[in-house]
N, CA, C and O atoms as a CHARMM CRD file, in Angstrom:
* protein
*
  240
    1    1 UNK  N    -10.64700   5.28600  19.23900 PROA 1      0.00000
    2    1 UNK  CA   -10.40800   5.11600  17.80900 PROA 1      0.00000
    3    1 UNK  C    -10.74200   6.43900  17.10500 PROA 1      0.00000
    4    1 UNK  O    -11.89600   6.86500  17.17200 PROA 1      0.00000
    5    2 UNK  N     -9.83500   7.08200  16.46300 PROA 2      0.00000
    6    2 UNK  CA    -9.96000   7.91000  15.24200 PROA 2      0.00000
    7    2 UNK  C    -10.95700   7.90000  14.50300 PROA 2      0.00000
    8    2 UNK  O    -11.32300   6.74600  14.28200 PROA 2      0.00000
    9    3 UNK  N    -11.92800   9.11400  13.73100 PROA 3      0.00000
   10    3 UNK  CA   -12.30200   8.71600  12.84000 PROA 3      0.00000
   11    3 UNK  C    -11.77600   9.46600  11.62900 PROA 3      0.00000
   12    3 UNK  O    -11.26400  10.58200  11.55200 PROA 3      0.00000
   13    4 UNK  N    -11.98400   8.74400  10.89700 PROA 4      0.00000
   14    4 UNK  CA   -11.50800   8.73900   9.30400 PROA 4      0.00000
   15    4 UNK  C    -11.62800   9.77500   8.29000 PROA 4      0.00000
   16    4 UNK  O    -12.49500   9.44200   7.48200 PROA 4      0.00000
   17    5 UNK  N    -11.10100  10.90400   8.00800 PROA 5      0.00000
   18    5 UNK  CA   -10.97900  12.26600   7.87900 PROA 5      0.00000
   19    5 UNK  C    -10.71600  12.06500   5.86700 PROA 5      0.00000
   20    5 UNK  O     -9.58500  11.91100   5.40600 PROA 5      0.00000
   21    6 UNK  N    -12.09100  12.12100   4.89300 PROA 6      0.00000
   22    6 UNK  CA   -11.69100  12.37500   3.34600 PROA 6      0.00000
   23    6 UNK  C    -11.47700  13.51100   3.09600 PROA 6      0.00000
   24    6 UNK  O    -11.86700  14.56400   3.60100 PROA 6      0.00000
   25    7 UNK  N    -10.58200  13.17900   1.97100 PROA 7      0.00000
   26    7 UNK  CA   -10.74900  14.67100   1.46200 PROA 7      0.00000
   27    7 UNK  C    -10.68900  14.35300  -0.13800 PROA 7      0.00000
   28    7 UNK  O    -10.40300  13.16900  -0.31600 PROA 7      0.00000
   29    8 UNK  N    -10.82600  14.88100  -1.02000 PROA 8      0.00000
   30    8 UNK  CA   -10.71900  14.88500  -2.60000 PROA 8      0.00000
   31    8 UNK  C     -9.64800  14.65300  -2.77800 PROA 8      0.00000
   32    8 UNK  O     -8.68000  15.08000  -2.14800 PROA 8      0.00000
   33    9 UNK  N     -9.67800  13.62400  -4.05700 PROA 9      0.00000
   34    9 UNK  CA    -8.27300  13.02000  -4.45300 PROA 9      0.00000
   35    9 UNK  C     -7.44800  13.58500  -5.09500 PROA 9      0.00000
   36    9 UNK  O     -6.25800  13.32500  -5.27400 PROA 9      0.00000
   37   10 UNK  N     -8.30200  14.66600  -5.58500 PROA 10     0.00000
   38   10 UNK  CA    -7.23900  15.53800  -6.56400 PROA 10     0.00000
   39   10 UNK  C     -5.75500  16.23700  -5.71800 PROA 10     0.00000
   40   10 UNK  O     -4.70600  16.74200  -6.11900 PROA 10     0.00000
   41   11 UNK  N     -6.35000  15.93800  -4.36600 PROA 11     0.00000
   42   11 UNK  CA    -5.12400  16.72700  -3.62500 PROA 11     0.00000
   43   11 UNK  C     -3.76400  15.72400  -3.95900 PROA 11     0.00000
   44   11 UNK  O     -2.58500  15.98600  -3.72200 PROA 11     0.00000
   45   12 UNK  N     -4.20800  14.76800  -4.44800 PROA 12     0.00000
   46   12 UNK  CA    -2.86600  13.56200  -4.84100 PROA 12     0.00000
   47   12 UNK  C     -2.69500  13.15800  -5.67800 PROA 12     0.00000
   48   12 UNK  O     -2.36300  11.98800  -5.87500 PROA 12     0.00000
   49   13 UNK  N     -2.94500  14.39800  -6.82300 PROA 13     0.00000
   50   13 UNK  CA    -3.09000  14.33200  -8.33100 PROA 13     0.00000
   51   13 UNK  C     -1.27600  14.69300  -8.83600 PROA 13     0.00000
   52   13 UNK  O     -0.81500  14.36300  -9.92800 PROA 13     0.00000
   53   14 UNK  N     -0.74100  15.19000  -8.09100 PROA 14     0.00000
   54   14 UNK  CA     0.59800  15.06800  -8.20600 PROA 14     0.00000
   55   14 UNK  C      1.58500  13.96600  -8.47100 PROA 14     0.00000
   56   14 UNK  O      2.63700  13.93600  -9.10800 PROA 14     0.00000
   57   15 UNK  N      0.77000  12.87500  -7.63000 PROA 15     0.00000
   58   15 UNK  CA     1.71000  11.30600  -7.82500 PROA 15     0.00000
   59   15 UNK  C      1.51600  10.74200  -8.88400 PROA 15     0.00000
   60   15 UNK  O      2.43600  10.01700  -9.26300 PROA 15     0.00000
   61   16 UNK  N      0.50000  10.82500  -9.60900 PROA 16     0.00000
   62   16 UNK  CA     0.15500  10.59400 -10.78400 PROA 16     0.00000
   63   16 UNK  C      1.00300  11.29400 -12.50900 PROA 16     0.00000
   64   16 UNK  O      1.00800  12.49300 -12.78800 PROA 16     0.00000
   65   17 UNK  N      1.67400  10.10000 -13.48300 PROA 17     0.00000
   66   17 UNK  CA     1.60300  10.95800 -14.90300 PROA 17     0.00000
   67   17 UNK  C      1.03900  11.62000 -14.88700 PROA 17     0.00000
   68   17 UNK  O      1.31500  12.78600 -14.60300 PROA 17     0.00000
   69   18 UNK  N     -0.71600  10.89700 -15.38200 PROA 18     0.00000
   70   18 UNK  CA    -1.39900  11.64900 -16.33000 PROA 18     0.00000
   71   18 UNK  C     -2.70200  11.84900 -15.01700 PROA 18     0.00000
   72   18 UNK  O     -3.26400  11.01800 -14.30400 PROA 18     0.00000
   73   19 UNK  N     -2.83200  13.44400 -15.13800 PROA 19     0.00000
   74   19 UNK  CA    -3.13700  13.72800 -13.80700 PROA 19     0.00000
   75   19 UNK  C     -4.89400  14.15500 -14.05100 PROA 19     0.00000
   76   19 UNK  O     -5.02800  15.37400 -14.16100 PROA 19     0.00000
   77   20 UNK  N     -5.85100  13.58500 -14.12200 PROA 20     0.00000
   78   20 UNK  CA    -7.08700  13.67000 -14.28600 PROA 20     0.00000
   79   20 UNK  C     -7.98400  14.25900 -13.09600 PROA 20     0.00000
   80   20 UNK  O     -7.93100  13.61100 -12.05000 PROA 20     0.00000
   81   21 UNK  N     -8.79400  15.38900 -13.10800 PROA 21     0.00000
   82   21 UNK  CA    -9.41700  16.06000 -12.03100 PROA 21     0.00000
   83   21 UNK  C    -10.50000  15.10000 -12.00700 PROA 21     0.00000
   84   21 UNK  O    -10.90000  14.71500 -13.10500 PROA 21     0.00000
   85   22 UNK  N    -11.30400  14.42800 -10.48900 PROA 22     0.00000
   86   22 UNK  CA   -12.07300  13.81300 -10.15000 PROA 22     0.00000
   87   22 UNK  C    -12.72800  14.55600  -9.02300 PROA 22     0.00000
   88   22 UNK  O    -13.18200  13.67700  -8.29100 PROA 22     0.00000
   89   23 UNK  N    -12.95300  15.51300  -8.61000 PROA 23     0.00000
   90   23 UNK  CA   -13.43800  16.11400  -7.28100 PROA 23     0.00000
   91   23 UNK  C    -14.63900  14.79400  -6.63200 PROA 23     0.00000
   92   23 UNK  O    -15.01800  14.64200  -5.47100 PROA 23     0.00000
   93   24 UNK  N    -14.92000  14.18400  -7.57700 PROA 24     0.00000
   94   24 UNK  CA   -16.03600  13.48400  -6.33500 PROA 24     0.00000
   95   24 UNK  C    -15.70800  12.15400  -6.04000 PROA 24     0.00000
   96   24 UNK  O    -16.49400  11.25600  -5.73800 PROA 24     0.00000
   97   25 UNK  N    -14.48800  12.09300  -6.15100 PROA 25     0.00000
   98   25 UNK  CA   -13.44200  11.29200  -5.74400 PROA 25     0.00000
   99   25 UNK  C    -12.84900  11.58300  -4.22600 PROA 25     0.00000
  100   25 UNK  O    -12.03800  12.48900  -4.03500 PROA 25     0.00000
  101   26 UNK  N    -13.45100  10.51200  -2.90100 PROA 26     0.00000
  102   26 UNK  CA   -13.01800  11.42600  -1.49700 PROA 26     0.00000
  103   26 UNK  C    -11.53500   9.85400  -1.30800 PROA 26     0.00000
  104   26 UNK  O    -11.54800   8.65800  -1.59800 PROA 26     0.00000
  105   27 UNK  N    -10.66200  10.63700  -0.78900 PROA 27     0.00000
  106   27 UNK  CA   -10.02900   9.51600  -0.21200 PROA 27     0.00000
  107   27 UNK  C     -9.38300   9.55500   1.26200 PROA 27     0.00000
  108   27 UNK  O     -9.39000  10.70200   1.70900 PROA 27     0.00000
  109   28 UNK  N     -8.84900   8.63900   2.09700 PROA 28     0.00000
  110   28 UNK  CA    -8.48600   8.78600   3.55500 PROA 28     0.00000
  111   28 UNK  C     -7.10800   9.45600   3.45100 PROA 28     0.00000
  112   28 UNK  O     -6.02300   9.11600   2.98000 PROA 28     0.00000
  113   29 UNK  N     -7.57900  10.53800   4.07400 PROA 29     0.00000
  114   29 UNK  CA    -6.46000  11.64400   3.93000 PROA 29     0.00000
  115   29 UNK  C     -4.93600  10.79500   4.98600 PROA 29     0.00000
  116   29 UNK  O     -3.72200  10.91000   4.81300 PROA 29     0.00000
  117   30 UNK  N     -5.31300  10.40800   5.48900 PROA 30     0.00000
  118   30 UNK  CA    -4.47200   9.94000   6.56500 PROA 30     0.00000
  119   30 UNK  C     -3.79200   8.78000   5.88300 PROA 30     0.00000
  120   30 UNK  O     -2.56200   8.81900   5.86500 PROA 30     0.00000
  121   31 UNK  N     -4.17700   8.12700   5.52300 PROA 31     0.00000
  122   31 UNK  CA    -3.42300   6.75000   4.56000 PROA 31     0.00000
  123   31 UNK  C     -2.47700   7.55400   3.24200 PROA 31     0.00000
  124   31 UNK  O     -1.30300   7.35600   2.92900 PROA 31     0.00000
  125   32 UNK  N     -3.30700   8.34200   2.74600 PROA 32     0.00000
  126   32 UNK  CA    -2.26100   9.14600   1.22900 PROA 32     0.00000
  127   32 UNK  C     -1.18000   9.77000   1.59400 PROA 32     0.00000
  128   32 UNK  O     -0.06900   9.80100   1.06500 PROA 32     0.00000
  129   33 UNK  N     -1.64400  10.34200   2.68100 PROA 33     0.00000
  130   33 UNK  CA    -0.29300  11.08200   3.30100 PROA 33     0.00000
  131   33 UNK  C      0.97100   9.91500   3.67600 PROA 33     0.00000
  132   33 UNK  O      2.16100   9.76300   3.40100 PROA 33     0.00000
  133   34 UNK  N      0.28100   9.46000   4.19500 PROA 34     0.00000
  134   34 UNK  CA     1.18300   8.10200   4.74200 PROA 34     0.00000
  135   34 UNK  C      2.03400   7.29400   3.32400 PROA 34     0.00000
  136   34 UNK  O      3.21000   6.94400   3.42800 PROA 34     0.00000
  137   35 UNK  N      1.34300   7.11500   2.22800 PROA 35     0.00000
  138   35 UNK  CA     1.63100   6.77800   0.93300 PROA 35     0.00000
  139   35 UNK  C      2.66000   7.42100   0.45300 PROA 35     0.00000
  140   35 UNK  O      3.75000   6.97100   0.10000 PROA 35     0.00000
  141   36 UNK  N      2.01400   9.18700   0.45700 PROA 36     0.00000
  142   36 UNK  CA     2.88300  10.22300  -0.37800 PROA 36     0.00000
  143   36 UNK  C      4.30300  10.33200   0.66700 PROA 36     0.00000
  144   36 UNK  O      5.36500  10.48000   0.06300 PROA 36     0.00000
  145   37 UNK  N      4.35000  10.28400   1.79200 PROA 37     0.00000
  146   37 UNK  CA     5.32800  10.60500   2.72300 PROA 37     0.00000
  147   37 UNK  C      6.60700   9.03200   2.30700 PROA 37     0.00000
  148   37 UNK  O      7.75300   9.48300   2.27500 PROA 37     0.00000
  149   38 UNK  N      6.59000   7.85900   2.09500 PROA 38     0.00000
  150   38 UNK  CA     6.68200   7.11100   1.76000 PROA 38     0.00000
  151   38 UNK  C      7.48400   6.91800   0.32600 PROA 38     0.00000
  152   38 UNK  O      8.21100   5.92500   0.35500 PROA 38     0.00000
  153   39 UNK  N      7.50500   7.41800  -0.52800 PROA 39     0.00000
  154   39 UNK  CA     7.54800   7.79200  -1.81900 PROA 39     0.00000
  155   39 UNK  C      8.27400   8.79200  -2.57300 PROA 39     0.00000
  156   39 UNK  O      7.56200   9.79000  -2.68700 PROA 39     0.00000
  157   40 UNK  N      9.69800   8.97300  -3.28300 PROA 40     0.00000
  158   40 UNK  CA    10.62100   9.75200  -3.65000 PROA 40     0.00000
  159   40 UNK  C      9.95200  11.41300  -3.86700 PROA 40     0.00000
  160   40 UNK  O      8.72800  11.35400  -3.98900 PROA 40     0.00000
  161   41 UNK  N     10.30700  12.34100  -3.91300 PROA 41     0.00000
  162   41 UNK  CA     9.66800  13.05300  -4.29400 PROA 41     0.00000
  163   41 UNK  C      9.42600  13.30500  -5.57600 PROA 41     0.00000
  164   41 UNK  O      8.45800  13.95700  -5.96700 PROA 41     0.00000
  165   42 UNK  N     10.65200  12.59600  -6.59800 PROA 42     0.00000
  166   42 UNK  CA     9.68500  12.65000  -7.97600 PROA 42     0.00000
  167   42 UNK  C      9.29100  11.25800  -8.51800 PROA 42     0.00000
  168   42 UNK  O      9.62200  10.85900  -9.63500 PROA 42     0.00000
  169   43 UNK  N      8.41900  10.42300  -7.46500 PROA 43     0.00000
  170   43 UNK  CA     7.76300   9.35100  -8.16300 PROA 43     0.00000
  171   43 UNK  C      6.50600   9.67800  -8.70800 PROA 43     0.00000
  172   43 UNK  O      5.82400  10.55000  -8.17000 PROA 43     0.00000
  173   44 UNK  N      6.11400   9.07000  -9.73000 PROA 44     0.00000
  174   44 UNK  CA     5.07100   9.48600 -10.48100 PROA 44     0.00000
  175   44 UNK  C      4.39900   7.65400 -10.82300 PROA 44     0.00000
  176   44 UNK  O      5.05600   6.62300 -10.96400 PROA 44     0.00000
  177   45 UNK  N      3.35600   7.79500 -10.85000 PROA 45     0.00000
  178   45 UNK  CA     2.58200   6.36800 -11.13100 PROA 45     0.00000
  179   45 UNK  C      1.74400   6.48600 -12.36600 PROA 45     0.00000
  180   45 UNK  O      1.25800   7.59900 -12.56800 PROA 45     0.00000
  181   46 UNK  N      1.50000   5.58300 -13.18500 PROA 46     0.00000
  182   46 UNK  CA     2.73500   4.60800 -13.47300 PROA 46     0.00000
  183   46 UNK  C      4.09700   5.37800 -13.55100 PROA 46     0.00000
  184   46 UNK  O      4.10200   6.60100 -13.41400 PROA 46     0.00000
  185   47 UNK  N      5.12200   4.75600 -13.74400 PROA 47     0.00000
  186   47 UNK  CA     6.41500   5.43800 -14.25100 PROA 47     0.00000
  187   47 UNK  C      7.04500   5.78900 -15.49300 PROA 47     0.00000
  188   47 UNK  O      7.90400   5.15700 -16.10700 PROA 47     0.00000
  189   48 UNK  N      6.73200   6.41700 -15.65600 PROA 48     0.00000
  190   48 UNK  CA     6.83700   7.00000 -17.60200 PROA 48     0.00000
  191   48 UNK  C      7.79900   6.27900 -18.19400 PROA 48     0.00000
  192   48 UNK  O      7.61800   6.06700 -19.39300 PROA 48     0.00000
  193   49 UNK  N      8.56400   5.93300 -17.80800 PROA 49     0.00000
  194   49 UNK  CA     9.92900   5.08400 -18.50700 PROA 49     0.00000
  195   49 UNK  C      9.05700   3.67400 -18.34200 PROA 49     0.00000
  196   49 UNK  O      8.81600   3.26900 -19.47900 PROA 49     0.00000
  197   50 UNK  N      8.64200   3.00800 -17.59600 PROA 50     0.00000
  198   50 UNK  CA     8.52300   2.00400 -17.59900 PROA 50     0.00000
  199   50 UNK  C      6.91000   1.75200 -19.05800 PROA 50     0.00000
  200   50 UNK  O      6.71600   1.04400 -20.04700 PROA 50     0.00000
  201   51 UNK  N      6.12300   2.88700 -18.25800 PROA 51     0.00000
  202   51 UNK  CA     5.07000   2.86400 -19.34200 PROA 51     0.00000
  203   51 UNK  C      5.25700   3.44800 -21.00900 PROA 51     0.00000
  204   51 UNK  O      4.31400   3.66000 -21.77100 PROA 51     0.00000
  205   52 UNK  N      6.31900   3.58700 -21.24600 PROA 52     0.00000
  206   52 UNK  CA     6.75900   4.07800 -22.60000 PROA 52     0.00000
  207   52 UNK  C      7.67600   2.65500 -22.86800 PROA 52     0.00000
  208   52 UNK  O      7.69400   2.54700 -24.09500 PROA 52     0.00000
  209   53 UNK  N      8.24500   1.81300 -22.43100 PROA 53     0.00000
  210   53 UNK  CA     8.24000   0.47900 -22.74200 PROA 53     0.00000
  211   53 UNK  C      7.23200  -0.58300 -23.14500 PROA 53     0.00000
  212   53 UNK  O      7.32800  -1.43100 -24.03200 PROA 53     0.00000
  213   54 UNK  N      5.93400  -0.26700 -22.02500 PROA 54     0.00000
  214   54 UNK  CA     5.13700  -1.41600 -22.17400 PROA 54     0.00000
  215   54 UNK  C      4.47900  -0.73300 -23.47900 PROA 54     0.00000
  216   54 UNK  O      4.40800  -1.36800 -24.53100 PROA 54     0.00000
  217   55 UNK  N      4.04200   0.47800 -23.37600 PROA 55     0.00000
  218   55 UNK  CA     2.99600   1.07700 -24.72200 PROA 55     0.00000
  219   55 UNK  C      4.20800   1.01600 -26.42500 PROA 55     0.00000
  220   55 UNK  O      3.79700   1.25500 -27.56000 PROA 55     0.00000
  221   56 UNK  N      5.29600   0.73100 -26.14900 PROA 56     0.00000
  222   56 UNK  CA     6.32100   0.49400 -27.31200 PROA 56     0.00000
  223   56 UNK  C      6.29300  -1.20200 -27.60600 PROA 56     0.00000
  224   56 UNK  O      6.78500  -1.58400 -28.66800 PROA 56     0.00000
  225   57 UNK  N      5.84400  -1.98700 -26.87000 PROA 57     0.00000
  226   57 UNK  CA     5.85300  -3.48200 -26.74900 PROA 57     0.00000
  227   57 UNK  C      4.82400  -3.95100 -27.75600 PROA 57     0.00000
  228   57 UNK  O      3.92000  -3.20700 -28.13700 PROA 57     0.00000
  229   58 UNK  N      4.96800  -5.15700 -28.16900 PROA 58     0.00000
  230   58 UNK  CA     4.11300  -5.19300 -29.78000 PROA 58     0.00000
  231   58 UNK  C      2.93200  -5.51700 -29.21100 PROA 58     0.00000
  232   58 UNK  O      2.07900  -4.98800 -29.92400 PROA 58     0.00000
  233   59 UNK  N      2.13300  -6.38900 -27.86100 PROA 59     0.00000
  234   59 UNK  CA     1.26600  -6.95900 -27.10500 PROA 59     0.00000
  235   59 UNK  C      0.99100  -6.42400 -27.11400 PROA 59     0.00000
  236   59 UNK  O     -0.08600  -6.51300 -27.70300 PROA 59     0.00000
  237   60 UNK  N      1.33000  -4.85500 -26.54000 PROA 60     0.00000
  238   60 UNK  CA     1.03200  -4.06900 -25.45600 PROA 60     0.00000
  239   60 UNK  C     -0.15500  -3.08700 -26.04200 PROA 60     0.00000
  240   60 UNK  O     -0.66600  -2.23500 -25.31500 PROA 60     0.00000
């Protein structure tokens, strides 16, 4: 069995809108990759179109 290799999340601050530095933030490098590899190259989370609906919504 492998063991489990972190690294700082900021390295996956890219998938993100709104992109906030956390350095003491560790995550499994091996799973994000797996995530980011997975994933259009311009997906972004949330999705700005979708979140410029919900934040335009009267609830919201």
């Amino acid at each position: 069995m492998s063991e489990k290799v972190y690294v700082m999340g900021d390295l996956y601050n890219s998938l993100f809108s709104v992109q906030v530095s956390n350095p003491e933030y560790l995550v499994d490098y091996k799973l994000w990759n797996q995530i980011r590899a997975g994933l259009p190259d311009n997906y972004r989370m949330p999705d700005p179109v979708i979140q410029h609906i919900l934040n335009s919504h009267p609830n919201g």
